[in-house]
MIKOLDREN-38574 format. One record per residue (C-alpha): x, y, z. Coordinates in steps of 0.001 Angstrom, whole numbers, plus 500000, padded with zeros to 6 digits. Layout:
BEGIN
XYZ/...
# end
This chain:
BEGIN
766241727320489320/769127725967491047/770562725799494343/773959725991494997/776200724381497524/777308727147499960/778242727885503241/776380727575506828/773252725957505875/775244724231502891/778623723834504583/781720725707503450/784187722922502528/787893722749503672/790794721760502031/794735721546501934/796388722720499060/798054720741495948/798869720819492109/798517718128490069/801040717291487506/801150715549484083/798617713598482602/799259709730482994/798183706818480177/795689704019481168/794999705913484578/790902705144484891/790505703244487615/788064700785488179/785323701242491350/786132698821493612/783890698350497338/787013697061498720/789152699534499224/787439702732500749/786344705290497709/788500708545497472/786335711587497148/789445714434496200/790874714395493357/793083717324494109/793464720851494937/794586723984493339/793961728030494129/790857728608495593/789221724662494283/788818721483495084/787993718424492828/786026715970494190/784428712284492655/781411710796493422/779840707402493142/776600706414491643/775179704046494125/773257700765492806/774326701129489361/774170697606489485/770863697116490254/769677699072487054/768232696911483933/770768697115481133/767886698689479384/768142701330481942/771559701784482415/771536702497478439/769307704806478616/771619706409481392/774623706358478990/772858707588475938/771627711296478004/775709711123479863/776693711272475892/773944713910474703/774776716577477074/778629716317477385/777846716533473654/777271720136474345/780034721012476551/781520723119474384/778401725565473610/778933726306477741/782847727544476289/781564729405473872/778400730992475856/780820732331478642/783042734348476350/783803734170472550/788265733803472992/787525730601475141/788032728132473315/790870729289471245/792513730066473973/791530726390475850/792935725088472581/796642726812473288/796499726014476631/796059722071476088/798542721809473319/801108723658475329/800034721018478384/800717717870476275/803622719013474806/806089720858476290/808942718817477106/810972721915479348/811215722778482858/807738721229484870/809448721469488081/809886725513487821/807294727714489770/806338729087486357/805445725906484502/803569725110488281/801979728508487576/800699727422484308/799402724055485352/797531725803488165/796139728519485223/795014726421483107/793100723835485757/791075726782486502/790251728412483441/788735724095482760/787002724175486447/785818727662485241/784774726676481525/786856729634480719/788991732318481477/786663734236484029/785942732797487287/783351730178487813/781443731923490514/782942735841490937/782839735748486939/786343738347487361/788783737557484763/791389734824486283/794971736400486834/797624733986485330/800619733917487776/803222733789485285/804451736577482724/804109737828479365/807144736672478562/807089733082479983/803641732086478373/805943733541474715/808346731158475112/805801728158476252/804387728978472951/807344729203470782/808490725709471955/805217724015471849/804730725398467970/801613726344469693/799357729555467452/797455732239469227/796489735302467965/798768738364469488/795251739920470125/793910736952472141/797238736661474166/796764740081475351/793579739720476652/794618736752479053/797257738914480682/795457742881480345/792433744160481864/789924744035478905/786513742095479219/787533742046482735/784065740854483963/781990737929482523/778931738882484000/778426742472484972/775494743620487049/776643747232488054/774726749789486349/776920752354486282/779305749907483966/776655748988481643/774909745883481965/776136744687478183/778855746964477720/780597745556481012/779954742193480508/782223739802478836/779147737097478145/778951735706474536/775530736337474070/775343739855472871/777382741713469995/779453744337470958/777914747581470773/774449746465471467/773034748917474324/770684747709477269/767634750151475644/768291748423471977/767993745186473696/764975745776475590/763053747823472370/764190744814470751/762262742194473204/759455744536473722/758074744225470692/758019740554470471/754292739121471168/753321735736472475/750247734562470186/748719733554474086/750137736766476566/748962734518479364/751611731531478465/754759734388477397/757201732317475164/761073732790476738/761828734947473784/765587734993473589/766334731721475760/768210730197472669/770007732656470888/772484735248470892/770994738844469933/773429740405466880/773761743353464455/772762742395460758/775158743587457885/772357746464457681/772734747774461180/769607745796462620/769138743709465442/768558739663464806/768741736208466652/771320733395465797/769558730620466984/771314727682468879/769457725036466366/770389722529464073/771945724023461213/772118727223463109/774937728819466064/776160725641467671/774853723153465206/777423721391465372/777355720017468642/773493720533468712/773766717816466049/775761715363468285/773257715575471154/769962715110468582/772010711906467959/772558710249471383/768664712166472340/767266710069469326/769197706730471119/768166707494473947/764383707773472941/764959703834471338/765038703023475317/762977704996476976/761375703740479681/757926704525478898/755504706502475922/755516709396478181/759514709599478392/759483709222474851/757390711346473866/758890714209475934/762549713171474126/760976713785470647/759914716991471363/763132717779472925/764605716749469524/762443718590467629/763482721661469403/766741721151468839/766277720602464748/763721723918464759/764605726246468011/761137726709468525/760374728244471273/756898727014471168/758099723095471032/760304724218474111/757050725187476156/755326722079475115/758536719854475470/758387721230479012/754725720365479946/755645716639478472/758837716193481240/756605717283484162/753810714686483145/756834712242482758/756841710766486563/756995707354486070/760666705589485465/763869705464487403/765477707897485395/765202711406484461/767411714215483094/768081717883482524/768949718864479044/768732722354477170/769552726085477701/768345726439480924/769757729070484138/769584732627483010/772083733878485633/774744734471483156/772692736712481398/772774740079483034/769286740883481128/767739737223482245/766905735952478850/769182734135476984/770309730090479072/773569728805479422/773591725226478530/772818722399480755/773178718314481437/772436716420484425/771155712564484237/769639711247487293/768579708067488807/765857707866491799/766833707417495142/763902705078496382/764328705775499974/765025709467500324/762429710315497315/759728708648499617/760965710186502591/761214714206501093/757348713069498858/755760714267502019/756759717567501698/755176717645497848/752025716519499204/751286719472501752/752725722453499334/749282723724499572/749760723437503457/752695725186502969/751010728257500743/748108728418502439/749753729163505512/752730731333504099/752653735153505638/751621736293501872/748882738808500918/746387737027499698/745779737895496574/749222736421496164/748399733395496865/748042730436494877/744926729430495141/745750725595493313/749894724632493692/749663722250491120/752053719400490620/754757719638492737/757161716763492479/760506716431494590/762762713466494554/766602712974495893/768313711263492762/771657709956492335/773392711672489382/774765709713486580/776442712500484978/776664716734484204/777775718953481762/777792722555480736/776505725019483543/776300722075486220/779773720642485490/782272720966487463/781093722901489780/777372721429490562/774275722486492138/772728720608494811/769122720940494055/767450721873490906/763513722946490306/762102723488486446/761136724861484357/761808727950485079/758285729381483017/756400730768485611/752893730594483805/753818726460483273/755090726196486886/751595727472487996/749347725468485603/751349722274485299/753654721879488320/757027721574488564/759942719570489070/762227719333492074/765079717152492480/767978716669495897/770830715267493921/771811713309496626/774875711994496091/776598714893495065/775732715767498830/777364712813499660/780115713346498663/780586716822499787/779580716162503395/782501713006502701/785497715099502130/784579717986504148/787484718943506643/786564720481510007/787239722897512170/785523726301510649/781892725632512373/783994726114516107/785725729423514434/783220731141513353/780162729822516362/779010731805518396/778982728997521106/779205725579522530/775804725236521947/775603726473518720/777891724218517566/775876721279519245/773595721815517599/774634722393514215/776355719042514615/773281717190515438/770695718850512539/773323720586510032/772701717401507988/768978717274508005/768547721546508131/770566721185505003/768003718674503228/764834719900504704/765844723635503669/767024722216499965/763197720531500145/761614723900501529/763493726017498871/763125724098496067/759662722543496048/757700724881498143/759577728388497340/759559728121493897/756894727212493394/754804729501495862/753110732766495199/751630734263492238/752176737227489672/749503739611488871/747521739619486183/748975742029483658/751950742300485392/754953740824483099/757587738073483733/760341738893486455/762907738916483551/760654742010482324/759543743939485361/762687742820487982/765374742780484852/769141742471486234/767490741831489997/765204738936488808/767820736330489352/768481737414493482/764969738188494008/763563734229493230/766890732856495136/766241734831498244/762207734816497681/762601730548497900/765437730714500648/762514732960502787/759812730247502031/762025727644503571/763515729515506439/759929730528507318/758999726771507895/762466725505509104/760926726785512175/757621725583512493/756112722725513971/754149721242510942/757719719738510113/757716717548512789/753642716964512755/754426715279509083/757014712918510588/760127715333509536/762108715879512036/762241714662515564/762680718239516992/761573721085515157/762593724033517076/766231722809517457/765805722018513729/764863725380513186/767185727146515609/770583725629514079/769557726217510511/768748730268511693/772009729930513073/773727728524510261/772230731114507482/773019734322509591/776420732963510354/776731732393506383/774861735524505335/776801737724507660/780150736703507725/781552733228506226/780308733200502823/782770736109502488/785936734258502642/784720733452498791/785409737437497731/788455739137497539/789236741721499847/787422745254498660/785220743423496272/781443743962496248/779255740587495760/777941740096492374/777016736411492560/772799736384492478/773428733411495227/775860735049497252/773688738619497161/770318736832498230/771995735370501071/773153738758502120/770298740716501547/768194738214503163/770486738345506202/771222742004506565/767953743144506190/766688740829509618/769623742181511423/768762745486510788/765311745466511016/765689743583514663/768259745989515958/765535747695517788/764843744683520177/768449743128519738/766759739639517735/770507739050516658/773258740624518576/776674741563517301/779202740468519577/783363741045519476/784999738558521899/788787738687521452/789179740522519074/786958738523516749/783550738909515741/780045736261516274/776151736809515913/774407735613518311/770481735023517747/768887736008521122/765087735626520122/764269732846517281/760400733919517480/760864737092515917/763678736069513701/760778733986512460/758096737001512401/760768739303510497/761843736580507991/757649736339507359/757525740055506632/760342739882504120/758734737286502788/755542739213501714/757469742147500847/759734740301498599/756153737809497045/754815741514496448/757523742727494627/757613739826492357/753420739760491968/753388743835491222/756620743425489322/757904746615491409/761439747125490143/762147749882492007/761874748336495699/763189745178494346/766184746887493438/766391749096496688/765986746082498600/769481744293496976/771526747139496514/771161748207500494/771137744992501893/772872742843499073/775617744534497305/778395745985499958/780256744422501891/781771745701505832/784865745621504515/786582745308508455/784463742326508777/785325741201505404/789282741384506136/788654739962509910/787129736802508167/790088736197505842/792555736766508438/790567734100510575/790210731571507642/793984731191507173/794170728348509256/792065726714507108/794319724967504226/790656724797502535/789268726289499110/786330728010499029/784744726358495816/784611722358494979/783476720867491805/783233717497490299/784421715048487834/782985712936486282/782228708851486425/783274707509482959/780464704910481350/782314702484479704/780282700339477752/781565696412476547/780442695300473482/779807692005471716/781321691314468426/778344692743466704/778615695863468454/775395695726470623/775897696744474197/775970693702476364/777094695715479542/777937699275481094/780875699686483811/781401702633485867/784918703895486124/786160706744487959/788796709653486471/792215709761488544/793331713099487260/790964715984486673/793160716574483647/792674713586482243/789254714041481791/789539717536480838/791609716294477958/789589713530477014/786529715790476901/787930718354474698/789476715313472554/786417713329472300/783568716180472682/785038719652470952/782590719462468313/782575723233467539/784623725242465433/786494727924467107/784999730822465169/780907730842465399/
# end
């Protein structure tokens, strides 16, 4: 599970507006602590580009910061499976794109050519052509006729078919979740065949049988479900020597160098098995590769590596593809421990039915880590917390793993702008306080969320995974399920009992204020106007919200207020905010445990899917003064290593990216490992 950086709680960033141009040689820069570090890159449409630093680098063994470089190298390896996942014209059309970018020697100072530059930055940010977070096609703002001639002079090929579909209306959704479209037959995802229907996909998966029901394999996690030549239904495995072996190939290779310096048997041994699920696709090796990571504790380094998040999948099987590398942060890991050491304070005190429950939370680890590096589904646009696996049944017999990547929230808080927290307050002391415990409501509820929530409650016995009972609603059930846990003790005085905070109920006050003001109204400057909210994120944050307001109408717990013209909530009783955020809680725990698909989907479709669309055109309006994007994202740090004239690694230097194209280029140059057809 992962949890993304958003608005109120997770502050909506601000930005002014700016296209980069042409690609510069020799332009990495070196990081330098004497001149202050630059967090934007740039800014185009709705995005903004940010760096970040990886703090005591230094200090790591060389051993260590091998290690580091070998898993940066493994899962950029796989960048382009992410390309390929998200919709099956990507990268031939990334492939026109860049050659037309590098070569055309016309007009760059026309609106069009700006157009194009502007295009194509977001189809990279988006690793495609469909948008990164609404997953709606991207509208190029150029014509038909102008992208003709940028081909004709760049001698650059594409398919009259493929053209089309960057400028018309087909597979106009990459991830479709409204019924009445068809969950496959509306989605533009690369993981089904045309034609498939949701029933054949669901007789299909029905009839597969773990050997042990009680530990369910994640049947379909690494492949894409096709039509055989006679009509039936198979799996292409993502495997060595199967779909994506290319680049499956190149990561077994840097995997295999990195298990030469891992930094203990444990580590290693979990690295082999990853390995061998890469050569086999076992899904079997995958379960037990899993258990090995979580008893993998010890070491300053850890990673993320494999086909993880099943958001993109509107049935919840199949995982997009996923890197992240991460050093421990020493001080904040020992700080945010204490919370991993009272999750069974934390369940056995939750507003659950009992029988829901866990009686044992087992193994619960949370550390903030400084990232090294991220590809695929966290790259460029990043999580800010992550907590696997995602296996329910191993989550509740062998633990799980929680990580703060802390410098990622560096750097956002760093090149935030200002101003949006007085628009959209309710008051001055509203925004007192959010200015006082924004920063620590935002860690303690990315603690609360990730380690406790996720890892809380139980499913009844007989009662199948979420993916099965909860199907397209799985995905916004957990999100909001783990945002209730934490919002239920954001507000509770056992936070500052365990040395947390120095105030809990002003703790908890600004962060109810913050995720009503988010859930009601701000997160909405990230939707068009008329557009429902499709986004599993964005939805749990909604239903979550709306479904308090309503349900508190009756003694006015949050008031709607219009003061000139412009609208505020206003929480007048933080008690039974509190109280009503328990009882979603244990409506939303017994959903999951009874697997009851109905309510669950009742529950987001009322409260999660439409959107006041007044209110939704009063907060654009107000947001115009902002010269801010709704979405940031991230490049990379480039690990440079020096070598000695044997061609051992004698050191590793960090160097920062000045372009976001530059390292666009340089990935597709150096990493596009696949061939365009698979």
């Amino acid at each position: 599970m992962k949890l993304l950086k958003i608005a109120g709680i997770f502050t909506i960033l601000a930005v002014s507006v700016i296209c980069n141009a042409q690609v510069t040689k020799n332009t990495a820069v070196k990081n330098t602590e004497k001149a202050p570090f630059d967090y934007v890159v740039e800014q185009f449409a709705d995005i903004k580009v940010l760096r970040y630093q990886i703090p005591g680098w230094e200090n790591l063994t060389l051993k260590e910061q091998k290690l580091v470089y070998y898993l940066t190298q493994a899962g950029t390896s796989g960048r382009d499976i992410m390309w390929d996942q998200h919709y099956k014209y990507n990268l031939k059309i990334r492939k026109a794109l860049e050659n037309i970018y590098k070569n055309y020697k016309g007009d760059q100072t026309s609106g069009d050519w700006k157009n194009f530059e502007i295009y194509l930055k977001r189809v990279w940010f988006s690793n495609g052509i469909h948008h990164h977070y609404s997953s709606d096609k991207i509208k190029p703002g150029f014509s038909v006729a102008y992208f003709n001639g940028l081909l004709k002079a760049t001698k650059t090929t594409l398919s009259p078919t493929i053209e089309a579909i960057i400028f018309n209306n087909v597979d106009a959704k990459r991830v479709n979740l409204d019924e009445s479209k068809g969950l496959l037959e509306g989605s533009a995802i690369n993981f089904y065949d045309k034609g498939i229907s949701l029933k054949e996909a669901e007789d299909f998966y029905a009839k597969k049988i773990s050997p042990d029901p009680k530990k369910p394999y994640s049947y379909g996690l690494n492949s894409k479900l096709i039509r055989n030549a006679k009509g039936q239904l198979t799996e292409k495995v993502w495997k060595s020597g199967g779909m994506y072996g290319a680049a499956i190939d190149k990561i077994v290779y840097w995997l295999e160098k990195a298990k030469t310096v891992a930094e203990n048997k444990k580590q290693a041994d979990a690295l082999g098995l990853l390995i061998s699920y890469y050569k086999t696709g076992s899904l079997k090796t995958w379960d037990d590769y899993n258990i090995a990571w979580l008893r993998a504790t010890e070491g300053n380094i850890d990673y993320i590596n494999g086909f993880i998040e099943v958001y993109n999948d509107p049935l919840g099987y199949r995982g997009s593809y996923e890197g992240i590398v991460q050093i421990k942060d020493f001080d904040m890991s020992a700080k945010m421990e204490v919370v991993s050491k009272n999750a069974q304070w934390f369940e056995d005190n939750s507003p659950l039915m009992p029988e829901h429950k866990k009686k044992n939370v087992v193994g619960v680890s949370y550390k903030t880590v400084i990232v090294a590096g991220e590809s695929g589904d966290a790259s460029p646009s990043t999580p800010i917390g992550v907590n696997l696996p995602n296996a329910d049944w191993i989550r509740a017999e062998h633990g799980s793993k929680s990580v703060s990547l802390g410098n990622i929230i560096d750097s956002y808080a760093k090149a935030a702008g200002k101003g949006k927290l007085e628009e959209f307050a309710n008051d001055e002391q509203e925004i007192a306080l959010a200015k006082k415990y924004g920063e620590i409501g935002d860690k303690m509820h990315t603690a609360l969320h990730e380690v406790v929530g996720h890892a809380s409650g139980q499913i009844n016995p007989g009662v199948g995974t979420p993916k099965e009972s909860l199907k397209s609603y799985a995905s916004t059930l957990e999100e909001g399920r783990a945002d209730l846990v934490g919002l239920y003790y954001l507000y509770n005085p056992k936070l500052q009992e365990l040395g947390l905070v120095d105030d809990w109920k002003k703790l908890g006050m600004e962060s109810y204020d913050s995720y009503i003001r988010n859930g009601l109204m701000t997160q909405l400057v990230r939707l068009e106007l008329g557009a429902n909210i499709e986004e599993a994120h964005m939805r749990n944050r909604q239903w979550v919200s709306s479904w308090v307001f309503e349900k508190g109408q009756k003694d006015n717990v949050i008031e709607k207020i219009t003061r000139n013209g412009k609208t505020y909530f206003n929480i007048t009783d933080y008690e039974k905010l509190h109280d009503l955020f328990g009882q979603l809680l244990r409506e939303v725990q017994r959903i999951k445990s009874e697997g009851d698909f109905n309510a669950g989907k009742a529950l987001v479709e009322n409260y999660g899917v439409k959107v006041d669309q007044k209110l939704h055109a009063e907060v654009l309006e107000r947001n115009k003064q902002f010269a801010s994007a709704a979405y940031s994202g991230f490049v990379n740090p480039v690990l440079v290593p020096k070598l000695d004239k044997t061609g051992k690694i004698i050191s590793i230097e960090v160097q920062q990216p000045k372009t976001f194209a530059e390292q666009m280029l340089k990935y597709s140059k150096n990493f596009g490992f696949l061939p365009l057809e698979n």
